[in-house]
C-alpha positions in Angstrom: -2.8 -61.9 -82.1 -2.2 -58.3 -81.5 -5.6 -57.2 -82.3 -7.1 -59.3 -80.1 -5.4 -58.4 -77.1 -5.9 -54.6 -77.9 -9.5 -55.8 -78.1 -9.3 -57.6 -74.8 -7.7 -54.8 -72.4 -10.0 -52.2 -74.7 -12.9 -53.9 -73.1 -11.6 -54.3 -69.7 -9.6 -52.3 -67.4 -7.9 -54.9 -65.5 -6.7 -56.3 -69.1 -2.7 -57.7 -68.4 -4.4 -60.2 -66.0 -5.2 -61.8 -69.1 -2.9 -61.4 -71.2 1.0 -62.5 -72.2 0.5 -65.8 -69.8 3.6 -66.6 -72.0 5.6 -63.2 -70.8 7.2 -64.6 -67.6 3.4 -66.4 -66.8 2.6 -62.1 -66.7 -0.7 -63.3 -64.3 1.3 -65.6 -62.0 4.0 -63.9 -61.5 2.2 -60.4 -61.2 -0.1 -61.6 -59.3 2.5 -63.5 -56.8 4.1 -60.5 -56.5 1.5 -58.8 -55.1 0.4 -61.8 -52.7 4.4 -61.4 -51.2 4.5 -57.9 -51.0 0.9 -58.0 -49.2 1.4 -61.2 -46.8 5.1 -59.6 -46.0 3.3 -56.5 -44.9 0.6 -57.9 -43.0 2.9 -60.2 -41.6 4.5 -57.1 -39.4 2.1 -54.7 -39.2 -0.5 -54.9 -36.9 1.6 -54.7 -33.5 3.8 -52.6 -35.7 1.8 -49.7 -35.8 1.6 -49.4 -32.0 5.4 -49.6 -32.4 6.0 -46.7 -34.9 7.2 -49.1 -37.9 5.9 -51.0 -40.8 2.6 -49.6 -42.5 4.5 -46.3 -43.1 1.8 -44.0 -44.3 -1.0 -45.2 -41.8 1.2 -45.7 -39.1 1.0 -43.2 -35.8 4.0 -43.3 -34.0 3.9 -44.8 -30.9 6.8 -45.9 -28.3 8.0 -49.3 -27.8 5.9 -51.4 -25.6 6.7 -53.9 -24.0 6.3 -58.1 -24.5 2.9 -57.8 -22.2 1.6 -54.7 -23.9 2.3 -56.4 -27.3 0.1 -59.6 -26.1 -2.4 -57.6 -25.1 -2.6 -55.3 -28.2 -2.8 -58.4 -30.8 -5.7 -59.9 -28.5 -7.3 -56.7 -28.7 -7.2 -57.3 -32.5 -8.0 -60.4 -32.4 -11.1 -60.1 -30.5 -12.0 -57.2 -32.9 -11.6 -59.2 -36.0 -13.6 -62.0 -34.7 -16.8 -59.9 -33.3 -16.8 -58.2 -37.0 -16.6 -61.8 -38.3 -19.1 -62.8 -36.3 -21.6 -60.4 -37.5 -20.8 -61.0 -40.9 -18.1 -58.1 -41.2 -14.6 -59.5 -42.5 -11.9 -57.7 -41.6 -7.6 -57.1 -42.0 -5.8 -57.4 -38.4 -4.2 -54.4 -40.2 -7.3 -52.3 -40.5 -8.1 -53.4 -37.1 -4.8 -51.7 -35.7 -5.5 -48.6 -37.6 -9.3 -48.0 -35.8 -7.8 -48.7 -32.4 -5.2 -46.4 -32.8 -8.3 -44.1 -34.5 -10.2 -44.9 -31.4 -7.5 -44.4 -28.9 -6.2 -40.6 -30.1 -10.0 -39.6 -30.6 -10.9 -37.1 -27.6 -14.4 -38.1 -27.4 -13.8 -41.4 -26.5 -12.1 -40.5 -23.5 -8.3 -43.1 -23.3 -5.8 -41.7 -21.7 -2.7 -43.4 -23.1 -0.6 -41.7 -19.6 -1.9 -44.2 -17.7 -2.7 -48.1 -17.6 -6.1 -49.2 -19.7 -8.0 -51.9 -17.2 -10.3 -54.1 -18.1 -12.7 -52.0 -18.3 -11.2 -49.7 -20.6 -9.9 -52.9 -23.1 -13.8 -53.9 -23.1 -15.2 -50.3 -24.1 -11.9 -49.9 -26.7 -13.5 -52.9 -28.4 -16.8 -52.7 -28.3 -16.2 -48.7 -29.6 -13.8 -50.1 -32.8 -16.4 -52.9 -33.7 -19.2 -50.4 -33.6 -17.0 -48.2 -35.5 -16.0 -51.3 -38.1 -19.6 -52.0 -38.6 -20.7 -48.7 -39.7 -22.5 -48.5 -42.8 -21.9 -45.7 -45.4 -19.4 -44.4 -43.9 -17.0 -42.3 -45.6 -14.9 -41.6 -43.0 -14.4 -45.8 -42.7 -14.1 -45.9 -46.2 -10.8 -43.7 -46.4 -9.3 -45.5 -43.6 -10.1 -48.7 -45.4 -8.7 -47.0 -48.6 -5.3 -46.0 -46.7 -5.1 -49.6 -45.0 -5.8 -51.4 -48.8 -3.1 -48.8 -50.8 -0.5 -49.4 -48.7 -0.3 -53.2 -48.5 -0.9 -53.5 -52.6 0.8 -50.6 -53.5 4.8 -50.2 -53.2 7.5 -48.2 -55.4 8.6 -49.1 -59.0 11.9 -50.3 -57.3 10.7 -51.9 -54.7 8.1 -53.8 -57.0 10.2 -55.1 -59.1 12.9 -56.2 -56.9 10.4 -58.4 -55.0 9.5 -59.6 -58.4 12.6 -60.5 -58.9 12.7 -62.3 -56.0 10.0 -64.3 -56.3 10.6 -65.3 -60.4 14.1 -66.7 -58.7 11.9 -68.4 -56.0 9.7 -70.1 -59.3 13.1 -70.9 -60.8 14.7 -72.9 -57.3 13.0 -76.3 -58.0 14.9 -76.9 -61.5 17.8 -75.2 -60.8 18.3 -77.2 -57.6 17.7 -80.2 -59.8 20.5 -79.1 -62.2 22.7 -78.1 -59.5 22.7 -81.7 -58.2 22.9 -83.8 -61.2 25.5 -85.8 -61.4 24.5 -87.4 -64.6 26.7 -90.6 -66.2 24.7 -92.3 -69.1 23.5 -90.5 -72.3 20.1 -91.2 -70.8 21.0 -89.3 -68.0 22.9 -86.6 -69.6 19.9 -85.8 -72.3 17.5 -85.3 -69.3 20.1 -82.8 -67.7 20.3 -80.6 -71.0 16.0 -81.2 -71.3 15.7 -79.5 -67.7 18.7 -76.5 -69.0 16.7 -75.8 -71.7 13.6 -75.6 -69.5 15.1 -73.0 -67.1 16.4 -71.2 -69.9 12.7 -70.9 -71.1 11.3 -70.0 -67.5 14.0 -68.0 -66.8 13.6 -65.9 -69.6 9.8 -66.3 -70.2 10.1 -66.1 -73.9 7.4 -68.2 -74.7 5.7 -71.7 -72.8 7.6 -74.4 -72.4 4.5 -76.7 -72.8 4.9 -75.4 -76.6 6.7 -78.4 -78.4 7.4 -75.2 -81.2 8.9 -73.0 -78.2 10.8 -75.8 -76.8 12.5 -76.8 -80.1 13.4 -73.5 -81.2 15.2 -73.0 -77.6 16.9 -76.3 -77.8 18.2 -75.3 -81.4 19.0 -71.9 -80.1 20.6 -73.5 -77.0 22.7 -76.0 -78.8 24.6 -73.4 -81.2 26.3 -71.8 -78.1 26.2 -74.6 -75.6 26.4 -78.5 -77.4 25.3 -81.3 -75.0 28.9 -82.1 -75.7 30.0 -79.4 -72.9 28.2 -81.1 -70.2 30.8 -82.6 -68.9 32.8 -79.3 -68.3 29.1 -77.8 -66.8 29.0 -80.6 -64.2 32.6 -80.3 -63.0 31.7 -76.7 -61.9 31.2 -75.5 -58.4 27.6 -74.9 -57.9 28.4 -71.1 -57.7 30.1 -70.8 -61.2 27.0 -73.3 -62.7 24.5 -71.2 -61.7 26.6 -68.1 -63.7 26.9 -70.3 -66.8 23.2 -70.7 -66.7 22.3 -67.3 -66.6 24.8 -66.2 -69.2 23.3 -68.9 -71.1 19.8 -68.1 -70.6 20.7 -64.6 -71.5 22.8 -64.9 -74.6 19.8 -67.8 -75.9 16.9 -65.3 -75.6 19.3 -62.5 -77.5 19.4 -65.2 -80.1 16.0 -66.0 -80.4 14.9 -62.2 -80.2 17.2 -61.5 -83.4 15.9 -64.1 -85.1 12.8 -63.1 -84.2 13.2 -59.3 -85.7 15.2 -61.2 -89.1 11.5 -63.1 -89.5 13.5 -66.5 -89.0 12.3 -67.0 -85.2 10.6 -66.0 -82.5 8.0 -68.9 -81.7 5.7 -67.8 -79.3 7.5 -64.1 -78.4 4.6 -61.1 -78.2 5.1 -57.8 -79.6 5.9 -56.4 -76.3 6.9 -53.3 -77.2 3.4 -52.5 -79.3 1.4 -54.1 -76.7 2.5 -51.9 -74.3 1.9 -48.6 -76.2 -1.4 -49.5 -76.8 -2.2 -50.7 -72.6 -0.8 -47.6 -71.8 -2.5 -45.5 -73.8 -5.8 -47.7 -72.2 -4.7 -47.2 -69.1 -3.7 -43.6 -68.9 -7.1 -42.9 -70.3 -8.6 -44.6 -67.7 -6.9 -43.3 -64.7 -7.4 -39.9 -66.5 -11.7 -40.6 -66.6 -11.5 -41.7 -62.6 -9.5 -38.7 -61.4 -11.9 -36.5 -63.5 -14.9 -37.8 -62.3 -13.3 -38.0 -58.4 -12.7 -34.5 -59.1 -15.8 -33.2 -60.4 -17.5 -34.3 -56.8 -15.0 -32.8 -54.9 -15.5 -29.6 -56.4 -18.9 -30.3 -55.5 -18.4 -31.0 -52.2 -16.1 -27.8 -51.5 -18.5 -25.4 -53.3 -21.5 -27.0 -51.1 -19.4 -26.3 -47.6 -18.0 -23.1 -48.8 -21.4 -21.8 -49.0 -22.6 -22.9 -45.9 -19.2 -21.5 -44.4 -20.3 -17.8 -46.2 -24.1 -18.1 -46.3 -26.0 -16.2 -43.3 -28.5 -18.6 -43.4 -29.0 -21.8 -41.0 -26.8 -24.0 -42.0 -27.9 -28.1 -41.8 -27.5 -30.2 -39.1 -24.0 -30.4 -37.9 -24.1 -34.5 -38.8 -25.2 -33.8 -42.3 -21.9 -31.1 -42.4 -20.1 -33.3 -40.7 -20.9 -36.2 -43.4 -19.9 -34.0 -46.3 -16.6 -32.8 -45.0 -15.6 -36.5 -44.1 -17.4 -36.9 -48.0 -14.4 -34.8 -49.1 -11.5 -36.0 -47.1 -12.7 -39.3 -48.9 -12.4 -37.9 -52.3 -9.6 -36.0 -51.9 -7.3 -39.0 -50.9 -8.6 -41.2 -53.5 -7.5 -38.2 -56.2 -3.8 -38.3 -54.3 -3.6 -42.2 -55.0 -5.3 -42.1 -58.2 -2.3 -39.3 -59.1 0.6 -41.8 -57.5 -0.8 -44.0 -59.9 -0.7 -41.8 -63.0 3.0 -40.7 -61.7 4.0 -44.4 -62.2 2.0 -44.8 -65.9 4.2 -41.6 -66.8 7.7 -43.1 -65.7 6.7 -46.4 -67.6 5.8 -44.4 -70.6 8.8 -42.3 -70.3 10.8 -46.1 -69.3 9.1 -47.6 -72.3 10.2 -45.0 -74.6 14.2 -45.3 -73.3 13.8 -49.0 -74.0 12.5 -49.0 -77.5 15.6 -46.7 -78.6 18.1 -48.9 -76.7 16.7 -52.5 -78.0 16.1 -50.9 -82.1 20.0 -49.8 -80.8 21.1 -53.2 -79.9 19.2 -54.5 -82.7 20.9 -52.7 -85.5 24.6 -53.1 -83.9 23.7 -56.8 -84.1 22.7 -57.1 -87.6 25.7 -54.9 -88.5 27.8 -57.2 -87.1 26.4 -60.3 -88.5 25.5 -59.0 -92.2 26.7 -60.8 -94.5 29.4 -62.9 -92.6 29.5 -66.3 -92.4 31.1 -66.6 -88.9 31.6 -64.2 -86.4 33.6 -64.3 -83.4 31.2 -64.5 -80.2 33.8 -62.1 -78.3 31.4 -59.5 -80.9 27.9 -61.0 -80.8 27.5 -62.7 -77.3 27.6 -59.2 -75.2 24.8 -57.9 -77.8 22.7 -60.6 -77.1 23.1 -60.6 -73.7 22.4 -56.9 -73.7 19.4 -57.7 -75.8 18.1 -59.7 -73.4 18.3 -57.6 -70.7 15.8 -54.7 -72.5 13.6 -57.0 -73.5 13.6 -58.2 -69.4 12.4 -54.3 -68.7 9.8 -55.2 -71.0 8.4 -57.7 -69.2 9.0 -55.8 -66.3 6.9 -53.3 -67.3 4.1 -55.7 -68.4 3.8 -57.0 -64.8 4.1 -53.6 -63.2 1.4 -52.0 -65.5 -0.7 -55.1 -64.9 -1.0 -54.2 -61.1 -1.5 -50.3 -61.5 -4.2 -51.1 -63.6 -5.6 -53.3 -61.0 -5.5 -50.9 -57.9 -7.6 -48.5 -60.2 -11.2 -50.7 -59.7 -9.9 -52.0 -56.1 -9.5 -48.0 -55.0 -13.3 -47.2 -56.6 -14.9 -49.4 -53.9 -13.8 -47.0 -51.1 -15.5 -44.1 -52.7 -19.3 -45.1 -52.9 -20.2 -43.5 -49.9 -19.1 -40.5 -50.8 -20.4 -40.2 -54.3 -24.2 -41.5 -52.9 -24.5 -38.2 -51.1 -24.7 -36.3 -54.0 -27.4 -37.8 -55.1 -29.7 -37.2 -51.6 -32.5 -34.4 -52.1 -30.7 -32.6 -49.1 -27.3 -32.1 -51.2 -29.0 -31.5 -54.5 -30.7 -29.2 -53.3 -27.2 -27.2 -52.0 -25.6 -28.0 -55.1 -28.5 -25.9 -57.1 -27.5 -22.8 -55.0 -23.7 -23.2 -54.6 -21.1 -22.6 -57.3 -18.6 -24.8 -57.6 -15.1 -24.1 -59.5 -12.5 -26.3 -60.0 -9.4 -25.5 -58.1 -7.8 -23.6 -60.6 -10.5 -21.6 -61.0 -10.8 -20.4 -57.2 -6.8 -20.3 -57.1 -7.0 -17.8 -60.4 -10.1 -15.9 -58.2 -8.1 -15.9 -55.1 -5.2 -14.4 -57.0 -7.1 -11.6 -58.2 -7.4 -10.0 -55.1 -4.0 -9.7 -54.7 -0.9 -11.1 -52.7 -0.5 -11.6 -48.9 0.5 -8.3 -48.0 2.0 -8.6 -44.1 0.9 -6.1 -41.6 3.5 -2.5 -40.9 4.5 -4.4 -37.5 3.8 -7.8 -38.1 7.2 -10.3 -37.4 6.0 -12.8 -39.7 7.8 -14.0 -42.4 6.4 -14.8 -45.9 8.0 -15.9 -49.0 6.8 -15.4 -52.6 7.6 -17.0 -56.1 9.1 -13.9 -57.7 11.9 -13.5 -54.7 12.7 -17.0 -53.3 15.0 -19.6 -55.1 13.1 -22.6 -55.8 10.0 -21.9 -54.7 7.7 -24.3 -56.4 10.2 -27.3 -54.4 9.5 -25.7 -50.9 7.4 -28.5 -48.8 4.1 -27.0 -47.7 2.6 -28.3 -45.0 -1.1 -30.1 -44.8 -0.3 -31.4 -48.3 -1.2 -27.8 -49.6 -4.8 -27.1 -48.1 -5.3 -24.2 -46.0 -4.0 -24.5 -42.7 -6.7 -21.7 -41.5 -9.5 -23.4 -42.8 -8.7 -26.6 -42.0 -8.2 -25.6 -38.2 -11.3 -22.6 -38.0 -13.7 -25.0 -39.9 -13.2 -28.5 -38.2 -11.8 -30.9 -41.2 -12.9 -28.8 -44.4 -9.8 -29.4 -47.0 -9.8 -26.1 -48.9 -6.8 -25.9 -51.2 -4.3 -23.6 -50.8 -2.7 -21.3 -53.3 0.8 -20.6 -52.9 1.2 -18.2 -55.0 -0.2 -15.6 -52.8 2.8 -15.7 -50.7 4.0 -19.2 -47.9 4.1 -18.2 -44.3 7.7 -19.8 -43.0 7.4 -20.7 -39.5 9.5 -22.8 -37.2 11.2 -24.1 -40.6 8.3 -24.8 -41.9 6.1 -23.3 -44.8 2.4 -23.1 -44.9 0.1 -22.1 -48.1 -4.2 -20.4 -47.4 -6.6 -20.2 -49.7 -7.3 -16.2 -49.5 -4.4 -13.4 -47.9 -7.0 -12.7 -45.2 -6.8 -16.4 -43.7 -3.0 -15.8 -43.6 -2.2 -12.6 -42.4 -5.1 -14.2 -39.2 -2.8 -17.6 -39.0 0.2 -15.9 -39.2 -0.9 -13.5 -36.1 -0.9 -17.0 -34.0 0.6 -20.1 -35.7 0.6 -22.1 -32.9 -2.8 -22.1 -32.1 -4.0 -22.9 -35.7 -1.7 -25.3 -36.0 -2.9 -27.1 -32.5 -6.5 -27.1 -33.5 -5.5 -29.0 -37.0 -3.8 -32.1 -35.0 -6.9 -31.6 -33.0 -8.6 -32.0 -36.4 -6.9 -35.3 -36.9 -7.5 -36.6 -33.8 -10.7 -36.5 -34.4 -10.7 -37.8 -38.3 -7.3 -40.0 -38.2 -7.6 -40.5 -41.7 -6.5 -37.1 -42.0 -2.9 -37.6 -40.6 -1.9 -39.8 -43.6 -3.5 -37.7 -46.6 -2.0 -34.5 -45.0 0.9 -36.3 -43.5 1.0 -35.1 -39.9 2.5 -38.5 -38.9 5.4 -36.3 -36.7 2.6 -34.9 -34.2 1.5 -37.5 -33.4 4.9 -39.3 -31.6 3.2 -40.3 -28.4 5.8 -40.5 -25.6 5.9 -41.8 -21.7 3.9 -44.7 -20.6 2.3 -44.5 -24.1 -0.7 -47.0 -24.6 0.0 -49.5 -21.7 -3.0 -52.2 -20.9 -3.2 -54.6 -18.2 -3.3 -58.6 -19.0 -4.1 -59.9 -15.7 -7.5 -61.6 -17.2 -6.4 -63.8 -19.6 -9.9 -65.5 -19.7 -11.1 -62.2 -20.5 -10.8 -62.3 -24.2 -12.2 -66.1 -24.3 
């Protein structure tokens, strides 16, 4: 059975949505997960992000409106999402917020958020975010619709699995409500009672599918040696409180059982190999994520060799659309290589999770058996706490089943937001750059940049730089604009350069920023202020920038902030 699940996620990515449907349901459950987490952000968000809450990382923080302003703002999405809809374009409420909030802090298109929006101003707003939603081959739309996708599918480990949690209890409510009420008389009744136990004990601890007549009886037998049908009398006589306790003890101690018997080769119906099932995914999976960051990588190296030349090269330069197109071509790239690294930060703590749990349930295991070898009876003050404990690692199993499951699927969802980007390289106008511009990998222009030396600061220059070899912790000090060059980003409109900090951090205002050559900091560092200005202006103009080089705090938008009229209600019918 092994070998042909290691054959099925071999040949496909997305592999766990196929697999274990006996582990907790893995594909229900995963997949209802990700349906909560998603409809619980979407149910807040839209209004939200003119409010300065929910999407956190595409959010741009905005006062609180008022009741009218909040009206008008969801009819303005509305309207949006059902112009795009009408011209065959479906689109999130969510991503709808995020390009009106793009639309309103872009200078060129002229809102003043001091002052009242009219109609007028509501009808050019959405006419200017449908034209905007509509664009084709976009990359710039493509990283906002990247930013808008990651953050409603994609949460913490903790936070993942303690909505998981919530919603296996949710699965779990109709039969334990059932349970909770029975008042059962007659042996009939009774025998019914102890079936539907022995079914939550099975969904509860997903060892197997209760459909399985095998499963069923092995649970039942499993059941009935700690818990007779005899007992029910006590169970019912509980408070509802103390019944739900007794079945989760029960539930727990019955799946210790049955995963002991299991590893003694006298049990175990229906149980996977967790533990070598997940070795092999994430080995799969790593591999994978490893292949898509290389390749993302590879055309961003492309992409900053290409606009480094034309930044250095004395000759015309192309039109400033076709620059424009590659630098937005690159802030596309670079933040699909930052989620594609959250992801392969979360494969790493599941590997190093996974390898914790193997040494505490072989642990477990072998204090059971010592307990149990060769004695006829032992007390259950000994073996019920092992089996409980038992349980419980083989539950951060199947945690980690349904948590690699929806990594794994964010990895093909994220590739559909970077087609744009990747089709340039392939125009005759970009191969033809690429033929004439080097392009090194970011190590390799850090180790060139480093060559040339340190930031050295000028005989009366007040600026203040730090360096590894004199500051405590230096690696741990938060540069700003994610680490790209600060100078470049600001003197070049929107080209991500990275930064190495190893020629020195200029600290300013509390604040540390990193530059790609000593020359572009000694020339920030002369006036701060004034680089620093042109790179919010930089994200005004690209929004998508403020999230990948989170620069959320510049943009807290005070006073009468984003007020509209609503004396037209017809307006928007």
């Amino acid at each position: 059975m092994r070998n042909d699940m290691y054959s099925i996620f071999c040949k496909n990515p997305v592999w766990l949505h196929r697999v274990l449907a006996s582990a907790r349901e893995c594909c229900a459950y995963s997949t209802l997960t990700c349906v909560s987490i998603a409809t619980r952000k979407r149910w807040r968000s839209p209004v939200q992000l003119f409010s300065g809450g929910a999407v956190e990382d595409c959010s741009l923080s905005f006062v609180k409106m008022s009741a009218q302003a909040e009206s008008v703002i969801r009819n303005i999405i509305r309207e949006i999402t059902l112009e795009c809809s009408a011209q065959g374009e479906t689109i999130s409420e969510t991503l709808a917020a995020f390009i009106v909030k793009a639309a309103v802090l872009d200078p060129e298109n002229e809102f003043n958020v001091e002052r009242t929006l009219t109609k007028d101003d509501v009808k050019k707003l959405i006419g200017t975010c449908v034209s905007r939603l509509l664009q084709r081959n976009s990359p710039s739309l493509d990283t906002a619709k990247m930013q808008v996708h990651f953050d409603m599918n994609y949460c913490t480990r903790g936070e993942f699995l303690q909505e998981h949690r919530r919603v296996l209890d949710s699965r779990l409510q109709p039969v334990l409500a059932e349970i909770l009420d029975a008042r059962a008389r007659s042996r009939e009744e009774l025998e019914t009672l102890y079936r539907k136990i022995v079914s939550y004990v099975l969904l509860e601890s997903g060892l197997g599918s209760p459909t399985e007549l095998a499963v069923v009886r092995e649970t039942t037998a499993a059941l009935q040696s700690v818990f007779p049908q005899t007992e029910l009398g006590v169970f019912i006589a509980l408070t509802g409180e103390d019944k739900q306790k007794q079945l989760r003890e029960l539930s727990s101690i019955v799946s210790g059982i049955r995963l002991f018997n299991r590893d003694c080769g006298k049990g175990g119906e229906g149980i996977d190999d967790l533990p070598s099932i997940l070795k092999d995914a994430l080995k799969v999976t790593s591999e994978n994520i490893e292949k898509t960051l290389q390749k993302t990588l590879e055309a961003a190296y492309q992409f900053t060799g290409v606009l480094c030349s034309l930044t250095e090269s004395p000759h015309p330069p192309p039109p400033p659309s076709s620059v424009l197109s590659l630098k937005e071509g690159l802030i596309n790239l670079r933040q699909h290589e930052t989620f594609i690294r959250t992801l392969m930060g979360d494969i790493l703590m599941s590997a190093e999770h996974l390898d914790h749990l193997e040494a505490d349930f072989q642990g477990t295991m072998e204090s059971l058996k010592a307990t149990v070898q060769s004695k006829t009876a032992v007390p259950t003050a000994q073996v019920y706490p092992l089996f409980t404990i038992l349980s419980h690692h083989w539950t951060g199993y199947q945690d980690e089943v349904v948590l690699l499951s929806v990594l794994s699927s964010l990895l093909p969802q994220l590739a559909q937001f970077i087609h744009a980007s990747h089709s340039l390289v392939q125009e005759d106008a970009m191969t033809a750059l690429l033929d004439q511009a080097p392009c090194p990998s970011d190590e390799e222009r850090m180790t060139m940049a480093e060559s040339g030396g340190r930031i050295v600061p000028g005989e009366h220059s007040s600026a203040e730089f730090l360096f590894p070899d004199t500051t405590r912790d230096f690696d741990k000090l938060p540069v700003q604009f994610k680490g790209y060059c600060g100078y470049t980003l600001a003197v070049h409109d929107r080209f991500l350069l990275p930064a190495n900090p190893q020629l020195g951090l200029l600290h300013h205002r509390g604040k540390y920023y990193a530059f790609s050559t000593p020359e572009a900091a000694l020339t920030f560092s002369n006036t701060p202020e004034k680089f620093i200005s042109a790179a919010v202006d930089c994200s005004r103009r690209s929004p998508e920038l403020i999230q990948l080089l989170d620069m959320h705090t510049h943009f807290s938008i005070g006073s009468a902030s984003f007020q509209v009229t609503w004396s037209h209600p017809q307006f928007f019918s």
